[in-house]
C-alpha positions in Angstrom: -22.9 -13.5 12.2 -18.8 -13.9 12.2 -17.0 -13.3 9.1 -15.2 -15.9 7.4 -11.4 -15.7 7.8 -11.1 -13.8 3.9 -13.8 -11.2 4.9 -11.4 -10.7 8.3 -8.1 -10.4 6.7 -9.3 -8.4 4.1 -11.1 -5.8 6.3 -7.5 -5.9 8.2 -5.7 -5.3 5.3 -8.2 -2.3 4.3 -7.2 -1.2 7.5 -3.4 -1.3 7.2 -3.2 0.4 3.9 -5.0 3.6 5.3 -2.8 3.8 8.2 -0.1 3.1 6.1 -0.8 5.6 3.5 -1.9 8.2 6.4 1.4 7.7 7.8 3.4 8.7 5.0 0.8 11.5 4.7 -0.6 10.3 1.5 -4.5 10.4 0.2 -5.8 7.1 -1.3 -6.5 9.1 -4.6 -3.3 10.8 -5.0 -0.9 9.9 -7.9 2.3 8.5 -7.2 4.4 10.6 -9.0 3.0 13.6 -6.6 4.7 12.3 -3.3 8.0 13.5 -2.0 11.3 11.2 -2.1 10.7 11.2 1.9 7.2 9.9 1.1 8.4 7.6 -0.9 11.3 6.7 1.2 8.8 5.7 4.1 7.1 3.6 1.6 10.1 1.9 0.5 10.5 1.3 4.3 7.7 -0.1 4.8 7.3 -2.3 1.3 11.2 -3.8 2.7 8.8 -4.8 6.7 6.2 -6.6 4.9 9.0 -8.0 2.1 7.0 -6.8 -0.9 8.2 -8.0 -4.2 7.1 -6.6 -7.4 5.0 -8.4 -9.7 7.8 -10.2 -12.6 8.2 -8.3 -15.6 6.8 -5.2 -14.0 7.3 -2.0 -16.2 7.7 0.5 -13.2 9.5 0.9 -9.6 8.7 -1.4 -6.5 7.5 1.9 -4.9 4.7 2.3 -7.5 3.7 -1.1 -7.9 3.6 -1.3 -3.7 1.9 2.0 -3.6 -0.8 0.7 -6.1 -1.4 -1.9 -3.6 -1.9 0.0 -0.7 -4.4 2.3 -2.7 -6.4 -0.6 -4.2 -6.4 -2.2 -0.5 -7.5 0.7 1.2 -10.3 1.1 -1.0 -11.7 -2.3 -0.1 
């Protein structure tokens, strides 16, 4: 049976986020404030590609917020 378009994306977006977070040589469990500045650096560089915004009245970096994303993502 084919997926419907959400299922698709979604499983796409699982995707990204684990070679995202394998690319700045990151676990999906590990806690932000355990990566490197270049770590976070390539996130930041990343975040800016896909023009990520942090949620409005966020209490926290656009790194973390974006890093929380990828992390809940790649858990699917």
């Amino acid at each position: 049976m084919i997926k419907n378009r959400q299922e698709r994306h979604a499983a796409g977006d699982r995707l990204n986020a684990r070679a995202v977070l394998e690319s700045i040589n990151a676990s999906m469990d590990q806690d932000f404030h355990t990566l490197s500045t270049s770590q976070v650096d390539k996130l930041l560089v990343e975040a800016d590609r896909v023009r990520y915004q942090k949620p409005k009245g966020a209490n926290g970096s656009r790194a973390r917020y974006f890093y929380q994303r990828l992390q809940r993502q790649a858990r699917g």
